[in-house]
C-alpha positions as CSV (number, residue, x, y, z in Angstrom):
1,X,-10.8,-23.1,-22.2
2,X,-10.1,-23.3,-18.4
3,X,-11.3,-20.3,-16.5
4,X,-8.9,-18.7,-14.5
5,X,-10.2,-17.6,-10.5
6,X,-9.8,-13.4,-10.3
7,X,-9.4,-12.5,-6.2
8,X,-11.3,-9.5,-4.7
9,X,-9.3,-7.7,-2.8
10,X,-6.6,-4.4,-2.3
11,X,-4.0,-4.0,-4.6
12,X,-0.6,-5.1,-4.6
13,X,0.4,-1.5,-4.6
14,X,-0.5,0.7,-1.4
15,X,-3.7,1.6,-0.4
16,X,-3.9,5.1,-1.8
17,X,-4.4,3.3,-5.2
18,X,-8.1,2.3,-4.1
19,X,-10.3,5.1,-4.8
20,X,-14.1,5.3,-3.0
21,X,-16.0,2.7,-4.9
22,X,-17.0,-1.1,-5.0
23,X,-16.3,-3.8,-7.7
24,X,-14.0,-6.5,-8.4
25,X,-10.1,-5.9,-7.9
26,X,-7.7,-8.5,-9.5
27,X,-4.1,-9.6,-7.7
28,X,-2.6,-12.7,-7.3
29,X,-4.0,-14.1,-10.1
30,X,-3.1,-18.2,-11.3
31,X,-3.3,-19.0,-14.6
32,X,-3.2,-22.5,-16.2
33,X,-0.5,-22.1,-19.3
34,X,-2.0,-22.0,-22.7
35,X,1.3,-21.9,-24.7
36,X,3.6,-19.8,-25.1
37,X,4.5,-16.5,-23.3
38,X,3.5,-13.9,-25.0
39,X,5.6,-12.1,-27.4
40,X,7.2,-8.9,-26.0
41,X,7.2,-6.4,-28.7
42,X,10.4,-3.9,-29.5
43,X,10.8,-1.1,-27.4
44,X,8.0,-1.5,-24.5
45,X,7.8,1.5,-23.0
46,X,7.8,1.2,-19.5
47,X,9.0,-2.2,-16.6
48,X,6.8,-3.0,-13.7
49,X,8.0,-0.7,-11.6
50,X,6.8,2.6,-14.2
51,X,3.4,1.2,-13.4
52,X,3.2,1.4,-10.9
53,X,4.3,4.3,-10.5
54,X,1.6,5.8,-13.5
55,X,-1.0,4.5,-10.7
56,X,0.5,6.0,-7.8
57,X,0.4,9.4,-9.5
58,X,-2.5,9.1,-11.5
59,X,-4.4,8.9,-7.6
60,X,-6.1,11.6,-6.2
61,X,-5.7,11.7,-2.1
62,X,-7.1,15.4,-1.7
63,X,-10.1,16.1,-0.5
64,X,-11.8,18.1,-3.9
65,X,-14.1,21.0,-3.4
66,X,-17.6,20.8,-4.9
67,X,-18.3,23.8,-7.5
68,X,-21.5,26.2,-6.9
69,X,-22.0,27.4,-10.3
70,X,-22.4,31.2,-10.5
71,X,-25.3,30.8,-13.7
72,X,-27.8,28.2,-15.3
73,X,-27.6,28.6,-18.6
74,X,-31.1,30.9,-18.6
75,X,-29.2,33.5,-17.2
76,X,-26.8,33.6,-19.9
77,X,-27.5,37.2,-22.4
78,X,-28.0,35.0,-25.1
79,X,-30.6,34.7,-27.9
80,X,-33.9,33.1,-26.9
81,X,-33.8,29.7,-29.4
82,X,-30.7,29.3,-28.7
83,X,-31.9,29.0,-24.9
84,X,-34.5,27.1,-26.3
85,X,-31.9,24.3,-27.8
86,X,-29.9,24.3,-24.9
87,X,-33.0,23.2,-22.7
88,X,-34.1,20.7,-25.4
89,X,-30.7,18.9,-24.9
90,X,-31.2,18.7,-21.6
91,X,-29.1,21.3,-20.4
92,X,-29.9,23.1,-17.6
93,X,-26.6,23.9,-14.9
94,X,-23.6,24.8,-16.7
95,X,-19.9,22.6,-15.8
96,X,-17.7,24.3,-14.3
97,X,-15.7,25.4,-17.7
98,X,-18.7,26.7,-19.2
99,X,-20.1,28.9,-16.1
100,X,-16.3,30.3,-16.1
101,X,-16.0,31.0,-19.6
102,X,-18.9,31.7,-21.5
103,X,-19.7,34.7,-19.7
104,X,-16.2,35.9,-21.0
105,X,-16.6,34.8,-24.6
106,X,-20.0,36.4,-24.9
107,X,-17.9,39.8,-24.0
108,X,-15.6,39.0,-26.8
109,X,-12.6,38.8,-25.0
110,X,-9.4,35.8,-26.1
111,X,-9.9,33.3,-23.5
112,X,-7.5,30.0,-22.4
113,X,-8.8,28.0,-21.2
114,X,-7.1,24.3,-19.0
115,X,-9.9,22.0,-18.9
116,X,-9.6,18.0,-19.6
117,X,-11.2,16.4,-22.0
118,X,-15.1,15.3,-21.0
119,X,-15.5,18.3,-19.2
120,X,-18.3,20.2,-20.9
121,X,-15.4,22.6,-23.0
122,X,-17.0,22.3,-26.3
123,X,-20.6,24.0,-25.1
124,X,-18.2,26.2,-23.9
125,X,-16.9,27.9,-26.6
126,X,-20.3,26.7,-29.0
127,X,-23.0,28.8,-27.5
128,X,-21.6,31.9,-27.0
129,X,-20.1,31.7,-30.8
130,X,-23.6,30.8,-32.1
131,X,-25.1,33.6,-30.4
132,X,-22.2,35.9,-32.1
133,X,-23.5,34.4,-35.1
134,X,-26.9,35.4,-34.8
135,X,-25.7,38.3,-33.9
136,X,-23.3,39.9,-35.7
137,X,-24.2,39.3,-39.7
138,X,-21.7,37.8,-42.0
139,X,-19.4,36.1,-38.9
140,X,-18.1,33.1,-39.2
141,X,-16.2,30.7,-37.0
142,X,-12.7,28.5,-37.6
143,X,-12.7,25.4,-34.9
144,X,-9.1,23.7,-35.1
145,X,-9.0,20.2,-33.3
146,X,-6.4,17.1,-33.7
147,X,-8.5,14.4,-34.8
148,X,-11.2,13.4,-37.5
149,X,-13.0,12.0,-34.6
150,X,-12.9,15.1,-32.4
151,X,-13.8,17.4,-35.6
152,X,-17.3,15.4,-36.3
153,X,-18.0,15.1,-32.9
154,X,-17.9,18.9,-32.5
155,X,-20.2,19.6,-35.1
156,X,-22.8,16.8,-34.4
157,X,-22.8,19.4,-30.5
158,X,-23.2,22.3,-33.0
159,X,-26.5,20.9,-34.8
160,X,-28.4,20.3,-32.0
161,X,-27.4,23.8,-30.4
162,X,-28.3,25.4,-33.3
163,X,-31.2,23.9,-34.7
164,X,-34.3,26.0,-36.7
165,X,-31.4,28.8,-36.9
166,X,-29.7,28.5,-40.1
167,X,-26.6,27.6,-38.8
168,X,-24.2,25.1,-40.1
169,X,-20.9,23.9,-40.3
170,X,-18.1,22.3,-42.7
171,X,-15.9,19.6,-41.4
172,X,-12.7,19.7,-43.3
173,X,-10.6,16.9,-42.1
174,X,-7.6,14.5,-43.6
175,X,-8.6,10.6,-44.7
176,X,-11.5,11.8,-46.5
177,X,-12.1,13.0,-50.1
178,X,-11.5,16.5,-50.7
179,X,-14.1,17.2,-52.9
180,X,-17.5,17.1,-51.0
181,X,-15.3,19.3,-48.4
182,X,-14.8,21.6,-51.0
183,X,-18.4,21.8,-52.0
184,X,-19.5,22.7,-48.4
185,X,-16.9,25.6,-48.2
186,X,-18.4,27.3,-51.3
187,X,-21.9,27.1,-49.4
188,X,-20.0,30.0,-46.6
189,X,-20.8,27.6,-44.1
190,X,-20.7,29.6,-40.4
191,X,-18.4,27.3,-38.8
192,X,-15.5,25.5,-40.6
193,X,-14.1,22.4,-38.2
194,X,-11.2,21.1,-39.6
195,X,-7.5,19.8,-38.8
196,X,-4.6,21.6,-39.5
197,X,-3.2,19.1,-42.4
198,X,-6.4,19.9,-43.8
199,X,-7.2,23.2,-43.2
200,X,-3.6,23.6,-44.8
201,X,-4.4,21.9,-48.2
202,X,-7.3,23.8,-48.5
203,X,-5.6,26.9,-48.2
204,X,-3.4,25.7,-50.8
205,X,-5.6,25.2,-53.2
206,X,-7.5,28.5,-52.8
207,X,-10.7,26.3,-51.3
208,X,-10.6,27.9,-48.2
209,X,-10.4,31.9,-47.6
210,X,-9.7,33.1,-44.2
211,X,-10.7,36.6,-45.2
212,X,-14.0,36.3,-43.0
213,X,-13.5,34.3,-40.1
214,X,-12.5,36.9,-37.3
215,X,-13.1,33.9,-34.6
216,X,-10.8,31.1,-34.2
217,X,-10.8,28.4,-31.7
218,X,-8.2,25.8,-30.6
219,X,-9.6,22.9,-28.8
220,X,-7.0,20.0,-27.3
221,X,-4.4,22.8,-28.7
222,X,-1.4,20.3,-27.1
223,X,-2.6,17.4,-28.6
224,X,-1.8,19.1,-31.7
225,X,1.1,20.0,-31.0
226,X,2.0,16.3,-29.7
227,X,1.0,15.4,-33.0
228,X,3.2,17.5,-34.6
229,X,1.0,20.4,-36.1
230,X,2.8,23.1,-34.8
231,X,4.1,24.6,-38.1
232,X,0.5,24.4,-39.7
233,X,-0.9,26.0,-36.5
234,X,0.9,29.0,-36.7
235,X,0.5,29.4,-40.6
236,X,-3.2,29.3,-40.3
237,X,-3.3,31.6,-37.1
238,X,-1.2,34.1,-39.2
239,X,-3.4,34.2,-42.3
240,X,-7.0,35.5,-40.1
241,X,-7.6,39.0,-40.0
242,X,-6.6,41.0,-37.3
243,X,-8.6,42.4,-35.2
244,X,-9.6,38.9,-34.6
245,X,-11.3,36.7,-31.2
246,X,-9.4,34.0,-30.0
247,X,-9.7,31.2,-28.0
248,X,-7.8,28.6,-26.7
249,X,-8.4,25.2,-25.2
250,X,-5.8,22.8,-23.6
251,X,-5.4,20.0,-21.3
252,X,-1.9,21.4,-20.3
253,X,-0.1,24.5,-21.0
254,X,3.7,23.6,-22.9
255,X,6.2,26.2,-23.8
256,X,5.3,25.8,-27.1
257,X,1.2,26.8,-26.4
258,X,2.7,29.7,-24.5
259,X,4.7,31.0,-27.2
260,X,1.4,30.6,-29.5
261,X,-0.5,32.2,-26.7
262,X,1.9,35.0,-26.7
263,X,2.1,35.4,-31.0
264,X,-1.8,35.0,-31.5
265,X,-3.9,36.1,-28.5
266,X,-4.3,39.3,-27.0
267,X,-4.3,39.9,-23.0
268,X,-6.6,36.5,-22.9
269,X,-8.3,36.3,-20.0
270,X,-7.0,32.6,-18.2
271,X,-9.7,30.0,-16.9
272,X,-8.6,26.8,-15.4
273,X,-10.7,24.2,-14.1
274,X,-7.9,21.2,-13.7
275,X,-8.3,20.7,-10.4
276,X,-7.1,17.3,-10.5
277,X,-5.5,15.0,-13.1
278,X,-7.5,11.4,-12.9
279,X,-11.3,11.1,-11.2
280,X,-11.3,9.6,-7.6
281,X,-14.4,7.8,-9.3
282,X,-12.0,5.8,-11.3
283,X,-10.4,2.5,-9.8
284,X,-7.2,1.7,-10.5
285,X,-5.1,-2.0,-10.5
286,X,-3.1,-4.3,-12.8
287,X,-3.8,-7.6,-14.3
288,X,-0.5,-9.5,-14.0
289,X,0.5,-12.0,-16.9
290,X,2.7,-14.8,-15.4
291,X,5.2,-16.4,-17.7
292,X,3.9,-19.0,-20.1
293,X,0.2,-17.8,-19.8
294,X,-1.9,-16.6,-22.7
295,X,-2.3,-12.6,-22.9
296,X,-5.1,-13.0,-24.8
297,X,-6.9,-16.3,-22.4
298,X,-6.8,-14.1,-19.3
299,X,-8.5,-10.7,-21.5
300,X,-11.5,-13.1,-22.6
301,X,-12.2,-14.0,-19.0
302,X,-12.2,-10.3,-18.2
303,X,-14.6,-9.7,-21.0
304,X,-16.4,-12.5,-20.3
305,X,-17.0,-11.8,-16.8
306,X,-20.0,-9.6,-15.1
307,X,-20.0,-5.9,-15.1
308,X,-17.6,-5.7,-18.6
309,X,-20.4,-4.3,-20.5
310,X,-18.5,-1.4,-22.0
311,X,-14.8,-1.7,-22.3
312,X,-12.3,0.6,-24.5
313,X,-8.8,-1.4,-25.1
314,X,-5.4,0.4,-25.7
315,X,-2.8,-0.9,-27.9
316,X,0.1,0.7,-29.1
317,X,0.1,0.0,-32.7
318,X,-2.4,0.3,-35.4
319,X,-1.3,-3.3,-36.5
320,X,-1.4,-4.7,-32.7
321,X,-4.8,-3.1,-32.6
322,X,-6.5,-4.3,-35.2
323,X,-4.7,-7.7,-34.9
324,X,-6.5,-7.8,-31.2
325,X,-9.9,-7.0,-32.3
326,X,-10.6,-9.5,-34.6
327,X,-8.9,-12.1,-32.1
328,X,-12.0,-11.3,-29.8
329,X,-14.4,-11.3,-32.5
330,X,-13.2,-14.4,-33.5
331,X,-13.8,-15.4,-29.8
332,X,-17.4,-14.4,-30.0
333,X,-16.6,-10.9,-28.2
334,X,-18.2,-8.1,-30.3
335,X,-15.5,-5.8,-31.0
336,X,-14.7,-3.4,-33.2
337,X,-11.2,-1.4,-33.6
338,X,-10.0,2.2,-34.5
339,X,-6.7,3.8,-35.6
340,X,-5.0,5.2,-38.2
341,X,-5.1,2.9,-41.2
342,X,-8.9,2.7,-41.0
343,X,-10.7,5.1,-43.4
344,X,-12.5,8.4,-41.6
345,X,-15.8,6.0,-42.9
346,X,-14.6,2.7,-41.1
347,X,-14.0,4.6,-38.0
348,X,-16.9,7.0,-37.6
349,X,-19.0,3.5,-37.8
350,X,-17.3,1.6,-35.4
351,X,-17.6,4.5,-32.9
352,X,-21.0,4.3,-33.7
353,X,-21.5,1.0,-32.8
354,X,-19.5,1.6,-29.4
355,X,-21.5,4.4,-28.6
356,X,-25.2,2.8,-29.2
357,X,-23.9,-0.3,-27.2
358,X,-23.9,-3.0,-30.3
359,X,-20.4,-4.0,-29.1
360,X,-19.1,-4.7,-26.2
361,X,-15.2,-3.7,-27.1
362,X,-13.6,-1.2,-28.7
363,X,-9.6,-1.2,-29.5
364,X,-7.8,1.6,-30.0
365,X,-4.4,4.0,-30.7
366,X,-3.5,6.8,-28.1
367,X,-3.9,8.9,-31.2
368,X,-7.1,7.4,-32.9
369,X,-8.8,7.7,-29.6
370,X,-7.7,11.4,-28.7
371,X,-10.4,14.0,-28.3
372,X,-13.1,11.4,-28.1
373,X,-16.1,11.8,-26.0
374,X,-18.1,8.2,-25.1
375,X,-20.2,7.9,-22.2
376,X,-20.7,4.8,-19.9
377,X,-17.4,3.1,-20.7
378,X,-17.3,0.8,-18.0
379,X,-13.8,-0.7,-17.8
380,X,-10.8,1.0,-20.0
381,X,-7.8,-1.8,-19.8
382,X,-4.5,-0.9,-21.0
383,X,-3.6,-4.0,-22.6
384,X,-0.5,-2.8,-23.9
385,X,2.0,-0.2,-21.5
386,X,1.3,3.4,-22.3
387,X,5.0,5.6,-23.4
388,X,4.5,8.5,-20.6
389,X,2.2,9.0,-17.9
390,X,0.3,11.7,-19.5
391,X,-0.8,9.3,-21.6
392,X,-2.3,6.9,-19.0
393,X,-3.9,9.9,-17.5
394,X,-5.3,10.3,-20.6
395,X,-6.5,6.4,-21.3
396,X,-7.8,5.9,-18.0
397,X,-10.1,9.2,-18.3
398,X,-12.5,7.8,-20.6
399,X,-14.2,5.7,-18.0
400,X,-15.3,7.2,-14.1
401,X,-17.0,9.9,-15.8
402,X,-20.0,12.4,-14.8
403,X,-20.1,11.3,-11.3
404,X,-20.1,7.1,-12.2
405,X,-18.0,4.2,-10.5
406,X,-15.2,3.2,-13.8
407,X,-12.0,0.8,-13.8
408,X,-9.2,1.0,-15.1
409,X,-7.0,-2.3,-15.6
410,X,-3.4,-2.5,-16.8
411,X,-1.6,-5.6,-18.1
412,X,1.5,-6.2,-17.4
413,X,4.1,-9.2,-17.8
414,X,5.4,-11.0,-14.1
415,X,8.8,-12.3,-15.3
């Protein structure tokens, strides 16, 4: 296989698409031709020019004020083993969506609040709920998210919070059997995590009874609503018991949230911490595809190459994405692949495997990879175009995170 010579050096672009930080940049690349130019699949979302474009917005040029938090989390009028927990993770200066909100939540009031994802929000809302649970006997908890992913990632937060207090949780999510979700409901768990497809069928079969949960939370509320849950979101809403606490959590704020806001929520107290779209820790270019060169050549010799240790992979269909990882595999990259034809099983191990480093690569949907959190992902490469540029803004945010260098590389085809 002949390896193909990547240039250092500015992008293409303008210089306001280079970011603070070192590492390789790719331009001007030549590649020897392997075959055929790759195919162009039906309805690509976006030419050339709408990348660059997605980069050029996606850039932060304003200088971003550093936030003092107002609290550590001692100073929080919570229970003592709950402060105990929190320390034992590690925990010690709250983000900036938890030293806004928590305060707020422990007083019981609705709260929205506009934070992206990675930012600390589920501590947000999980220890000052926990501590209403302690607190006030016989509560219990309703945690809507998206995604399957999102849902078990929430409640693996919530065990180590609330360990040694007899606190526990159901997840109740689609793609999995019904039946062991129905068995944890009749235990009362404190928390029930579901998605709203789910949440739904349980209601429907009488599994679920929203009789007792006077707390409900919406996290990534307008990725459910992208995802078409609307409908379902207002049902469930309408079936808790008034009075009830409310809160809401949202990357953006739609029409369609503020009508939900408006049916569901009373005089919520607003918190927003989205001071900027994309991280100026990420850095941003394109890998350019000439005619007659091999798509899949010129992504080896990225993953082959130093400093790729960690690398998440968009594609845009769940055939396209799975079709792609077991190309690399059978490359000798160690890969594994999420998305919606995968079982809840299949997925939750090869997220696993991403996570604890025993692959390198990990393919995925927009909507398989929604609402997760994965530290250290070194490169995220956008191997096929995103549809809108909310949805590269959401791609390119899983790397450059907590304060580290991250890179974000697009493909697209020269022709």
């Amino acid at each position: 296989m002949p390896q193909h010579r990547f240039n250092k050096g500015p992008s293409r672009f303008s210089s306001k698409t280079r970011p603070s930080g070192g590492g390789a940049h790719f331009r001007k690349h030549s590649f020897n031709s392997r075959g055929g130019r790759p195919a162009q699949k039906r309805g690509t979302p976006a030419p050339f020019s709408d990348v660059s474009k997605f980069i050029n917005r996606a850039v932060i040029t304003e200088v971003v004020e550093v936030y003092s938090p107002e609290h550590q989390f001692k100073d929080f009028a919570i229970d003592a083993r709950l402060k105990n927990n929190i320390a034992l993770k590690g925990y010690i200066i709250p983000t900036p969506i938890q030293d806004k909100t928590i305060p707020h939540i422990l007083r019981g009031e609705d709260v929205v609040g506009v934070a992206n994802t990675g930012t600390g929000k589920t501590a947000a809302f999980l220890v000052p709920l926990i501590n209403k649970i302690i607190t006030e006997q016989g509560s219990r908890v309703l945690v809507m998210v998206p995604t399957r992913e999102l849902a078990l990632q929430i409640a693996d937060e919530l065990k180590g919070f609330a360990k040694g207090l007899g606190i526990y949780s159901a997840v109740c999510v689609g793609g999995a059997n019904i039946n062991p979700q129905i068995s944890e409901l009749r235990r009362t768990p404190a928390f029930v995590i579901g998605t709203p497809g789910r949440l739904k069928d349980l209601l429907e079969r009488r599994a679920l009874n929203l009789g007792d949960f006077r707390t409900a939370v919406l996290d990534e509320a307008d990725r459910m609503l992208d995802m078409g849950f609307i409908n379902d979101m207002r049902k469930i809403l309408a079936l808790l018991p008034a009075p009830r606490h409310t809160l809401f959590f949202s990357a953006t704020l739609s029409k369609e949230i503020e009508k939900l806001i408006g049916e569901f929520m009373h005089a919520p107290t607003r918190i927003s911490v989205k001071t900027r779209e994309t991280s100026a820790t990420i850095d941003q270019d394109v890998v350019r595809v000439p005619r007659g060169s091999d798509k899949l050549d010129i992504l080896h010799d990225l993953l082959i190459a130093p400093g790729f240790d960690k690398v998440l992979i968009f594609g845009r269909t769940k055939h396209g994405v799975e079709r792609l990882s077991k190309n690399l595999v059978a490359r000798g990259i160690k890969a594994e692949s999420i998305h919606g034809n995968k079982t809840q099983g299949k997925r939750q191990r090869a997220l696993d495997l991403f996570k604890k480093d025993h692959v390198q690569v990990l393919c995925a949907t927009d909507v398989a990879a929604r609402g997760l959190d994965i530290g250290g992902v070194s490169h995220v490469i956008n191997y096929d175009l995103p549809n809108t540029h909310d949805d590269y803004v959401h791609r390119i945010g899983r790397t450059g995170r907590a304060g580290k260098q991250g890179k974000a590389l697009t493909f697209i085809d020269t022709h």
